[in-house]
N, C-alpha and C positions, 0 to 999 in steps of 0.2 A: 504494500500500500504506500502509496505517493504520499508527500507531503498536503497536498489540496483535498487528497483523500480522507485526511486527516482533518483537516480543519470543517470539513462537508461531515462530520461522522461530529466533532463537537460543537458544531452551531443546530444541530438535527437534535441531538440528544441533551441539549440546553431547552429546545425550543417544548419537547416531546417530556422534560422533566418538569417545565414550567407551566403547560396543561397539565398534568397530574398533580403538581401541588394546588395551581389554582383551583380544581375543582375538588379535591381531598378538603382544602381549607375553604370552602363552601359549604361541605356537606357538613364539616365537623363545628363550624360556626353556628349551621342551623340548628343541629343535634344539642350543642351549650344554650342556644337562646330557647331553647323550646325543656330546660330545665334538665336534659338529658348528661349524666355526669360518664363525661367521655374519660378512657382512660387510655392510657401510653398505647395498650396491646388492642386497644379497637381503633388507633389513629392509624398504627401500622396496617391490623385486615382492612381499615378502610383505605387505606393509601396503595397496598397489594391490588386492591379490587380495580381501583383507574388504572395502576402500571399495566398491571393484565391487558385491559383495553387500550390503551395508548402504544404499547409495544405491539399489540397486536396488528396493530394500524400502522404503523413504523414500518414493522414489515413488511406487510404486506405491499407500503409503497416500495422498499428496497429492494423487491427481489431480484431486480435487475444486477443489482450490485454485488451479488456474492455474498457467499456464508461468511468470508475473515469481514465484510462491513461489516452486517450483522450483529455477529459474536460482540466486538469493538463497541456498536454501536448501543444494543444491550448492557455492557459492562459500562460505560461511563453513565447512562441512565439510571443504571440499580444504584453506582455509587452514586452521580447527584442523589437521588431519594433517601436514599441513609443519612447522605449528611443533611438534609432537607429537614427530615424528622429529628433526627436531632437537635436542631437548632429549633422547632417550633418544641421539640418535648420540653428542652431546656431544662434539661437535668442532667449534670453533672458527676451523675453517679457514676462511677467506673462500668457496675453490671449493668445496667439499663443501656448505657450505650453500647459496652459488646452484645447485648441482646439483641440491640439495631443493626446491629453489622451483621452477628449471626443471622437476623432473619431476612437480611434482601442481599447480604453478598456472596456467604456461604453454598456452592452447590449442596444439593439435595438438604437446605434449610430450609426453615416454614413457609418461604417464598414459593420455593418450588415446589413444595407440596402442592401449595394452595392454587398455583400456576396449571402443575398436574389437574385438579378437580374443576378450575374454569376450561381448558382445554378439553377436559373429556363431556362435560355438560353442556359445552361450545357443537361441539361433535353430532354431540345422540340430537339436539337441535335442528343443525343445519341438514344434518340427514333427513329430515324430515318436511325439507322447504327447499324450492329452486329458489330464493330470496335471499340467500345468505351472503346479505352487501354491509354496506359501514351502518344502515338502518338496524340491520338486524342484531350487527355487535354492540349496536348503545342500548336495544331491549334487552339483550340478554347479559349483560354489565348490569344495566340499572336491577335485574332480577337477583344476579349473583350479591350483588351489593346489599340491596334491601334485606334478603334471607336473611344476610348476616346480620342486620341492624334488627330483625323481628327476634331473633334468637336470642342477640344479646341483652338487648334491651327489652324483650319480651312486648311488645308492639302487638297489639291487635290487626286484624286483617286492614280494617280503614287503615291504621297509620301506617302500615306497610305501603300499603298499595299508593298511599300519598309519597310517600319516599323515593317509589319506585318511579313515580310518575314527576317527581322533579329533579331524578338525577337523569333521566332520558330525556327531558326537556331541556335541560342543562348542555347534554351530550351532545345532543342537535343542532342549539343554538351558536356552540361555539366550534362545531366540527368543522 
């Protein structure tokens, strides 16, 4: 990889970390004003839940480019987001932060698990629709996403389905 190659892989993965924090710090803003007490490890699933979709869409524009863009192109993304999180956790704790690192830098860390279960639910989906465009990855983001927010926070069906319905709107508007 070329030197422009280079700089095309960190002006992409700036641009593609800066959609994921801004909409992560959307979602977790409303989640605080609506009284909901967000903590460190549902900033993380929820910040997981954009990366999913924004790398997914990364790629799918690069395919032209080769698996080393790619790879490159994913490792400076996961690390902006690590240290992204960090700095809005702002905590200072030695373990909290390698927990940050463990879980989006670390192969086969929580990330990738969680990567694994969007991918395979992405899957059984698409298989099931000739539709499967950037429409269909922001319904099924804003699905994966919401689950997680009805689980944790134990959400009724209405606030689910409100959740759902303004992180796809969200998606939409700024895709």
């Amino acid at each position: 990889m070329g030197f422009f190659s280079n700089i095309s892989i960190a002006s992409k993965s700036t641009k593609v970390s800066k959609d994921i924090g801004l909409h992560a710090t959307e979602l977790i803003n409303t989640l605080i004003s609506q009284s909901f007490h967000v903590k460190t490890h549902d900033t993380i699933k929820i910040t997981m839940g954009f990366m999913h979709h924004f790398l997914y869409l990364a790629n799918a524009e690069s395919v032209n480019k080769g698996n080393d863009y790619r790879l490159k192109l994913n490792a400076l993304i996961r690390e902006n987001i690590a240290n992204w999180v960090k700095k809005i956790v702002a905590n200072s704790d030695p373990i909290s932060l390698a927990s940050i690192d463990s879980a989006f830098m670390h192969d086969n860390g929580e990330y990738d698990e969680d990567l694994k279960r969007y991918v395979q639910e992405y899957k059984g989906k698409a298989a099931q629709t000739t539709n499967a465009n950037e429409f269909f990855t922001h319904e099924h983001t804003s699905e994966f996403i919401s689950r997680y927010l009805k689980d944790v926070f134990e959400l009724n069906d209405e606030q689910e389905s409100n959740f759902q319905s303004l992180i796809y709107s969200n998606l939409r508007k700024k895709s």
